[in-house]
N, C-alpha and C positions, 0 to 999 in steps of 0.2 A: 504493500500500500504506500511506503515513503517512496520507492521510488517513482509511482504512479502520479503520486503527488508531487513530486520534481520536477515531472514530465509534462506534467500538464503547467504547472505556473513558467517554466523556460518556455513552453510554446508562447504563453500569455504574453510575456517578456517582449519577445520577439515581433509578437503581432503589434503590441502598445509601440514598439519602434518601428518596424515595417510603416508601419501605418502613420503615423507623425512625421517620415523622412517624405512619405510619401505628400503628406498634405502642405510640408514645406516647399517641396519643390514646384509647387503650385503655386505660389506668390511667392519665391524666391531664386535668386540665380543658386544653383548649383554649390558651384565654389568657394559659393557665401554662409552657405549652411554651415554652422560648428556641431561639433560634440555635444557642446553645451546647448545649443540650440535642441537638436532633438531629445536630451535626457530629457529637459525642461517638457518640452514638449507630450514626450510619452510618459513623464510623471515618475521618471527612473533614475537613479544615479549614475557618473560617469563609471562609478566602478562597475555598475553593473552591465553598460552598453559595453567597455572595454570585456569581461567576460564575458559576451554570447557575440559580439562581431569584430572582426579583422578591420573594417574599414566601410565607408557609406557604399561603394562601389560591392561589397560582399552580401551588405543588408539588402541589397536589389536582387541581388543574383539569387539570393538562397527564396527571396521573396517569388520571382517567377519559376524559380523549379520548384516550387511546394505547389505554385498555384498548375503546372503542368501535372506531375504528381496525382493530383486531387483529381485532373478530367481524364490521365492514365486508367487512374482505381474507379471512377464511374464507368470507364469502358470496359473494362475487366470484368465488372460486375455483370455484365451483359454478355454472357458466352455466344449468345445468337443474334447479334445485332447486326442487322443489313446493311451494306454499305450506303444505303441511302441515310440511316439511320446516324452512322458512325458521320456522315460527312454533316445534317443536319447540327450535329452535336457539336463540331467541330467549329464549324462557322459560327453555331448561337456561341458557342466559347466564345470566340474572339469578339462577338459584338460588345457581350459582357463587361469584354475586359481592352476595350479600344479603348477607350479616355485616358488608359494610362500610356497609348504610347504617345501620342502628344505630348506629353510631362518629359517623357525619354529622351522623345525628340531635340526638346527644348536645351536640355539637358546635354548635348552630343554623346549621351550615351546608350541608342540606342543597338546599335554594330554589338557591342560588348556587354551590353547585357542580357540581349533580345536573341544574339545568334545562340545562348546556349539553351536556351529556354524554348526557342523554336527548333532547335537540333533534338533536342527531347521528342518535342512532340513529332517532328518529323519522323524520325526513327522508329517510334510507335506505329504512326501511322503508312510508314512505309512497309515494315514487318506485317502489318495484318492485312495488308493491300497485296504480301506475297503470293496470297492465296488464288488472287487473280493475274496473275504469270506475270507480275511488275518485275520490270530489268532493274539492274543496278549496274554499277562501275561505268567505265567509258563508253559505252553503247547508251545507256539510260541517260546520262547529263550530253550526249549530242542528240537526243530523243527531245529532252526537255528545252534544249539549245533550237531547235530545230522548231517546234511547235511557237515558241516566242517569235520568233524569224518570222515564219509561215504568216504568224497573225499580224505582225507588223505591216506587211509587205501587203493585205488582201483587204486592207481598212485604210483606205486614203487620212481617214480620221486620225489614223495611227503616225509614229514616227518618233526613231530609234531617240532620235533626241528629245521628246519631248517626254519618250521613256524613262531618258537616265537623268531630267530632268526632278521628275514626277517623285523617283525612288531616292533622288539625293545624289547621282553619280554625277562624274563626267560623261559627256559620252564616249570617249574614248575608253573610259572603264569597262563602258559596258559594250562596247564593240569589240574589245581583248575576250571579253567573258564568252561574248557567242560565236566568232567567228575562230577562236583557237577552242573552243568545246571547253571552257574551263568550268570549273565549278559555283555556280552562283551561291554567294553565301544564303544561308535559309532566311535570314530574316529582311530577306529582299524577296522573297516569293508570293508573299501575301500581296505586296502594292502592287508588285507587278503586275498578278491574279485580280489585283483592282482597276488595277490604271485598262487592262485589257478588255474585263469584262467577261469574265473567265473562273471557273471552277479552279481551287490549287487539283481537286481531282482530276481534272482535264488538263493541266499540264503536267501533274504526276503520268496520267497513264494514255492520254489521249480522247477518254471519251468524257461527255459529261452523265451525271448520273441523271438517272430516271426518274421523274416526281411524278409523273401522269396518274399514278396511283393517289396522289396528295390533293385533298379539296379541301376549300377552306368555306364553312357554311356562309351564308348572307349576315346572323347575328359577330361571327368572329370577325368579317373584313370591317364590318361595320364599326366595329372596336377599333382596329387597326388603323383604318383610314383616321379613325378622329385621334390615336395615338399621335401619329406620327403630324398630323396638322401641329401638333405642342413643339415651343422648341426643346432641343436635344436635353439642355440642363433641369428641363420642367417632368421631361420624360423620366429622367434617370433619377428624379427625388418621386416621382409616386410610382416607378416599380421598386422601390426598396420599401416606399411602404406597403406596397402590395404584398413584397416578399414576407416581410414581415407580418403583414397581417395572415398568410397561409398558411406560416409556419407556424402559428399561436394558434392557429384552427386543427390544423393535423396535431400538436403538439396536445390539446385537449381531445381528441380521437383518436391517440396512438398509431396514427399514421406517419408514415415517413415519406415527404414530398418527393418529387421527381426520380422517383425509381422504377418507373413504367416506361419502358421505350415502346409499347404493343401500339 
């Protein structure tokens, strides 16, 4: 039981700093942010951020592989989850959790903190993608080389440099990338997948996946539409109370929220 109790107050530790580096860097430059800053902040002493983190650069890092981690063990939990199911999941992830890369952005640490976090999940995602005869090695990244290229060149709209505008590059970075087959770092696949207009599963494997199965009744668009009428920061304060209020509903019904992929 003590150690259980360890375990649980270091995680608390952890998140009370996570979560105050994170709402500094939201009305603060970066480089500005102290030590003293976030103990204050998360309500902690220096001694105690000095014992659970190396450096604000570590408190990030460890922040997004827990948070990879966490939508790992919800797929997990799901032995027969469809690939439509798994990419649904995938995408609502990142929606979730998009506000923080603008803060990263801001920040120039998005390359360094984002590429291991998306190599996580990549890796998951490419491992269970095996199943459907996904390539790897130099054949597969002149596949996914090749499919950028393709879409570039067949969309007048489109354009190499407006590409490696879009993601942050030069374009000459990104013309080294596709035209010698190098390896795109992962945490350029998503905007890319934005900027294009494109499934990461469609430049993973080529096709996009299949929703024709997926309907959405008249009462849910009708939600949605007047959702999404709100702006973005009106949105993301009443789904946390929504979340909230589900959870105190399941939580008096001994239900456990979103464990139904069916």
């Amino acid at each position: 039981m003590g150690r259980k109790k360890e375990e649980h107050e270091t995680a608390l530790v952890k998140n009370y700093i996570s979560t105050a580096l994170l709402l500094l860097m939201e009305q603060n430059d970066y480089q500005s942010i102290t030590v003293t800053d976030i103990a204050k902040k998360a309500g902690v002493s220096r001694m105690t951020y000095y014992r659970t983190y190396s450096s604000k650069e570590d408190i990030l890092i460890q922040y997004f592989n827990n948070i990879a981690n966490d939508f790992i063990s919800e797929i997990k939990s799901h032995p027969n989850i469809t690939l439509y199911q798994l990419a649904v999941h995938f995408f609502t992830f990142f929606r979730e959790h998009g506000n923080l890369i603008p803060t990263l952005k801001k920040a120039n640490l998005l390359e360094l903190v984002f590429q291991n976090f998306v190599d996580n999940l990549k890796n998951f995602y490419t491992n269970l993608l095996g199943k459907q005869n996904l390539k790897t090695g130099d054949g597969y990244l002149k596949e996914i080389n090749e499919r950028i290229t393709n879409l570039l060149s067949s969309n007048s709209a489109f354009s190499q440099k407006d590409l490696a505008n879009y993601i942050g590059k030069q374009p000459s970075t990104l013309s080294n990338w596709l035209l010698k087959d190098r390896e795109i770092p992962s945490s350029y696949l998503i905007p890319i997948c934005e900027y294009l207009n494109v499934s990461l599963n469609y430049l993973l494997t080529g096709s996009e996946i299949e929703s024709s199965n997926v309907t959405t009744s008249a009462s849910d668009q009708e939600w949605l539409d007047l959702i999404h009428q709100l702006p973005e920061d009106v949105q993301r304060e009443y789904k946390a109370e929504i979340k909230g209020y589900v959870k105190a509903l399941n939580k008096e019904s001994g239900e456990m929220p979103g464990k139904s992929l069916a």
